[in-house]
N, C-alpha and C positions, 0 to 999 in steps of 0.2 A: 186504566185502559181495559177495556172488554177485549174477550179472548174474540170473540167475531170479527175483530180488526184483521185478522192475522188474513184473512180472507184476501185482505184488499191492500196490504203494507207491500210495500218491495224497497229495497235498497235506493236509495237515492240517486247511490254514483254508477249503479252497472245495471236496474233495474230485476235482477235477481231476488228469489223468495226470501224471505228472514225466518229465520229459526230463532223461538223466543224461549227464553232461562229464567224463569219465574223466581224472584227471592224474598217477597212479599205479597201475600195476596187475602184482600178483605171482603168479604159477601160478594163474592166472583171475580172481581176482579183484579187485573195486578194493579199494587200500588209502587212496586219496587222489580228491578231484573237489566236484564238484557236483550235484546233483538243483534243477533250476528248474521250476516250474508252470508247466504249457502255458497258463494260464489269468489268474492274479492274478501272475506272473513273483516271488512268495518263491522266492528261494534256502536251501537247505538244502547244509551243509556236511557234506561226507563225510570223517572223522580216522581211522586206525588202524583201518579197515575199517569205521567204526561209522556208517550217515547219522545224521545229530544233527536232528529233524522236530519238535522243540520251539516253539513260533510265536517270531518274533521276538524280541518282550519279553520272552521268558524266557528267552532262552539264557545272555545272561552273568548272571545272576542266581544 
């Protein structure tokens, strides 16, 4: 994921900014972390560069 994203993400279920926690990162970008709502605190998980913004109940689904 490029950090430029962060510009344009927001929260899926309350439309609030996300705050992003970098825990992997390879010639800029993240490959691993978190994105958490400034707002209703969902975590969103970031795999293989991808953030995954699916609400809760449907991710392991």
């Amino acid at each position: 994921m490029r950090h430029d994203l962060m510009d344009i993400l927001v929260c899926p279920l309350c439309k609030a900014k996300l705050e992003l926690a970098v825990t992997k990162e390879e010639a800029g970008e993240v490959v691993e972390g978190t994105l958490t709502c400034t707002a209703c605190n969902e975590r969103y998980p970031i795999e293989d560069g991808i953030p995954n913004l699916l609400p809760p109940d449907l991710r392991d689904a």
